[in-house]
N, C-alpha and C positions, 0 to 999 in steps of 0.2 A: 504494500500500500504506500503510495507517495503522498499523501495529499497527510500535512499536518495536525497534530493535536493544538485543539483551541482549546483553553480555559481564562473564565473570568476572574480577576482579582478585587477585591475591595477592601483587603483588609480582615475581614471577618474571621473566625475560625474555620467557619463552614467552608468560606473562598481557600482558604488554607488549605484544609482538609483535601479543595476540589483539586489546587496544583497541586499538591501530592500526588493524588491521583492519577492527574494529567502528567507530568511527570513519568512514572511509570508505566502509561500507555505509550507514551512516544518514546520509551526507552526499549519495548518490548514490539517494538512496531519499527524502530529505526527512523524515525521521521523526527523532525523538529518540533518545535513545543513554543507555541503564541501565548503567552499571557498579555489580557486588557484588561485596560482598568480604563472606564469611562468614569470622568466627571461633568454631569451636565450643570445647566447653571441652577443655581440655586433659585427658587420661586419666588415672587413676589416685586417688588421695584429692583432696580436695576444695581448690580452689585458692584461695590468698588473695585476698581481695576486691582489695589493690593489683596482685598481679600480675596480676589479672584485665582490671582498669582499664587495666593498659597495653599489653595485647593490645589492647585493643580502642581503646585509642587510636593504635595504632601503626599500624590496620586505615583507623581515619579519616583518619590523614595520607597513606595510601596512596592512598586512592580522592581525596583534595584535591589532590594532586600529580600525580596520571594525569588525574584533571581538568581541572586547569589547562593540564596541556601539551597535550592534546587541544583545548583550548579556544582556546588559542595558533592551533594551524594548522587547527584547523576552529569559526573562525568562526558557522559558520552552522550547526551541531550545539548544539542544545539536550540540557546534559549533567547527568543526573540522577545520584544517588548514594545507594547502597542497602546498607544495611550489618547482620547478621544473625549471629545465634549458632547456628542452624542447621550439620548438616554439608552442606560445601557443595555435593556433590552434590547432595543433597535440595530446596537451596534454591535451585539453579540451575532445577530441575526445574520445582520452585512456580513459579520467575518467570516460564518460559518459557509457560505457559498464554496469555501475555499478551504475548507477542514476538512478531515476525514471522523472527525468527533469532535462534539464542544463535550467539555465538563465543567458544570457548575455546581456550587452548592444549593443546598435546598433552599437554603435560608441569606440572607446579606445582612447589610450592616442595619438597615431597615428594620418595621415590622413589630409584632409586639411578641409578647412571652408566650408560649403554647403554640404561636404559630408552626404549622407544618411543613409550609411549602409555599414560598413564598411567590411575591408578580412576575420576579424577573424571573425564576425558575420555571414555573406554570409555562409562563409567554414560549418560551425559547423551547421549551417539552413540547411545546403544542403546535410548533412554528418551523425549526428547525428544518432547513433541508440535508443533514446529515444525522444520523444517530448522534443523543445527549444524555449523558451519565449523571444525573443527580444523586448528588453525595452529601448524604448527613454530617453531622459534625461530628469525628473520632473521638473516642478517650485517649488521653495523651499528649504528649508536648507533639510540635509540630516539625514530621521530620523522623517522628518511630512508628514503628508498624504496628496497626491498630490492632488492640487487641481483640482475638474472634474469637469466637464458642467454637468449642469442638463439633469438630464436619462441619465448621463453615469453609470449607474448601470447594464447595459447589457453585454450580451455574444454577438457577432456576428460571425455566421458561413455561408459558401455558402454549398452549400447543390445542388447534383446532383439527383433528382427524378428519372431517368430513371440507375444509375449506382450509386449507396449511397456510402459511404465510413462509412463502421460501428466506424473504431476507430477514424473522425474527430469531426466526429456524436458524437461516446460515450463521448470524450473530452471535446467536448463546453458540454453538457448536465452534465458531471461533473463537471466542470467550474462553471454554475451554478449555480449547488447546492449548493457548497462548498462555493458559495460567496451568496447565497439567493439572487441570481438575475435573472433578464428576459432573455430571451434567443429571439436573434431573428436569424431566420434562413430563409437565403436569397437563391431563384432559379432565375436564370436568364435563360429565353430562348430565342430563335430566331423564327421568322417567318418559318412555313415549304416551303422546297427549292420548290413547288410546286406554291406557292403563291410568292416568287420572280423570278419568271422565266421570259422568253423576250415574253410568251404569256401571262401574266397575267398584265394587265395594271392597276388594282387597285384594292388596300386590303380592301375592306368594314367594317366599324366598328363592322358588324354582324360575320363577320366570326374571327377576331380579336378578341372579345370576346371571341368566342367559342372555339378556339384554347388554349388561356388563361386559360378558365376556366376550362380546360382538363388539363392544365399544374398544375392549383391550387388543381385538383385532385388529381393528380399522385403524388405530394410532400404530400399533408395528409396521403396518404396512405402507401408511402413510411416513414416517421415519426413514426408511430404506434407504431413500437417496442422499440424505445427510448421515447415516453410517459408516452408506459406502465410502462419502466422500472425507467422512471425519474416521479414519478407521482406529486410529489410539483413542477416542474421545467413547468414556464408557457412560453411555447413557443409561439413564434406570426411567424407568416410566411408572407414575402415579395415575391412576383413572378413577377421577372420587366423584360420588353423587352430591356434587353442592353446587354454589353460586359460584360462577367461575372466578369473582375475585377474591371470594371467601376460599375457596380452594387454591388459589395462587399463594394467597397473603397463607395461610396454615403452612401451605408445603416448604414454604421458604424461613422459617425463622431462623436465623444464624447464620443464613448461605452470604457468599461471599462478592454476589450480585446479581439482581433480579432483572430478566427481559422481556421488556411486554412491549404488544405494537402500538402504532398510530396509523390511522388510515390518511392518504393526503386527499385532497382534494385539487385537482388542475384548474379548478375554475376560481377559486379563490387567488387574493393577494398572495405574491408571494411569503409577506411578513404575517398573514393573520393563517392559524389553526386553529383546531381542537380535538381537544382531548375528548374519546370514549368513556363513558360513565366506568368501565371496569377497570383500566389505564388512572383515569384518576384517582378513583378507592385505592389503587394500589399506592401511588405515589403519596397519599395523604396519610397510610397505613403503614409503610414501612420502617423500616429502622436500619437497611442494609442500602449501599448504592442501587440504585436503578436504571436502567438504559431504556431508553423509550427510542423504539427505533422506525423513521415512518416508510410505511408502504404503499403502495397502486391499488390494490385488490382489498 
């Protein structure tokens, strides 16, 4: 892959957290590594020129100091630094034309307490024309590797057997590999509307199975071609009868980052998206990174 890792800087831990992150994809990718930091102008009447200056120097000591410590322990990241009056959603948007992934935090310098996920994260999740890795804020100084629950060495993806989604599918399965980890890949289905009808007064453990176990068909055999093509990559498959985000958000506690899609839409602006009601449950519910990655189909 040529196309560089973008991440957003502001300061914040969460921004920390996210060039850490980003950091380490462009070192596992071989690509260079863009950190911005947009300061736009401040609201209201018209701001003095010095206090203006020192916004925007305070923006340039930021991206020189997350530079440097970046530079410190990745070496071999080539670290570029980009700094804009743009708001930064917008300008994360612009840069991303030209990434192969933005990483931001979930949260900025913004925002109030209990927030989950914040505008600029939402926007760019929802807007992005490349895949964007929303990353929590770690436990830890910034710069150690975050502490994970055991078996958080996994990929978690939901996975549609009857309608796949090749580039969520290709993603987690590169994920993966690139981390030399498990992949588990979750279907959730429903009972057929036949079996909760107002003449069907009870679902037999016999026929629940069978239903299941035609559901655990349809996902091996829809898998196949990312197998073959991921052949070290050991996938395990989960098939639960729930709400598909209730069964994403279960299968993944601890894992070591969560992939779910976006659908795009060609008719829309290029800077405005959104997000699926399940896509967002998740991002609102999580507590691991997340990759929202958008698709055609």
């Amino acid at each position: 892959m040529s196309h560089s890792v973008l991440a957003g800087v502001d300061g914040s831990e969460h921004s920390l957290a996210a060039a850490d992150r980003a950091a380490r994809e462009a070192a596992s990718r071989g690509v260079p590594l863009r950190l911005l930091h947009a300061s736009p102008p401040l609201p209201g009447p018209v701001v003095p020129a010095p206090a203006a200056d020192r916004l925007h120097l305070l923006g340039e000591r930021t991206l020189q100091q997350v530079a440097a410590d970046l530079g410190n322990r990745c070496p071999d990241v080539e670290v570029r630094c980009e700094q804009t009056d743009e708001d930064p959603a917008v300008a994360l948007l612009t840069a991303a034309r030209d990434a192969g992934l933005l990483v931001v935090g979930t949260r900025g310098t913004g925002g109030f307490d209990g927030l989950a996920v914040g505008r600029v994260a939402l926007r760019v999740a929802a807007a992005s024309p490349c895949p964007v890795v929303l990353v929590p804020e770690q436990p830890g100084a910034f710069g150690e590797e975050p502490r994970t629950a055991q078996g958080a060495d996994q990929v978690v993806t939901g996975f549609g057997a009857h309608h796949p989604v090749g580039e969520v599918a290709d993603f987690a399965f590169s994920a993966a590999e690139a981390r030399g980890a498990g992949l588990r890949v979750v279907r959730a289905w429903a009972l057929p509307a036949e079996a909760v009808s107002a003449q069907t007064l009870v679902v037999t453990e016999e026929d629940r199975a069978t239903w299941e176990d035609q559901e655990v068909l349809r996902l091996s055999d829809a898998l196949r071609p990312w197998r073959e093509k991921y052949p070290h990559v050991v996938a395990r498959t989960d098939v639960l009868l729930l709400h598909p985000a209730e069964a994403l958000l279960n299968a993944s506690r601890g894992a070591a980052l969560r992939v779910v899609g976006r659908r795009t839409d060609p008719r829309a602006p290029a800077d405005v998206g959104r997000l699926g009601p399940i896509t967002h449950a998740v991002l609102h519910h999580a507590r691991c990174p997340v990759a929202v990655v958008p698709h055609a189909g």
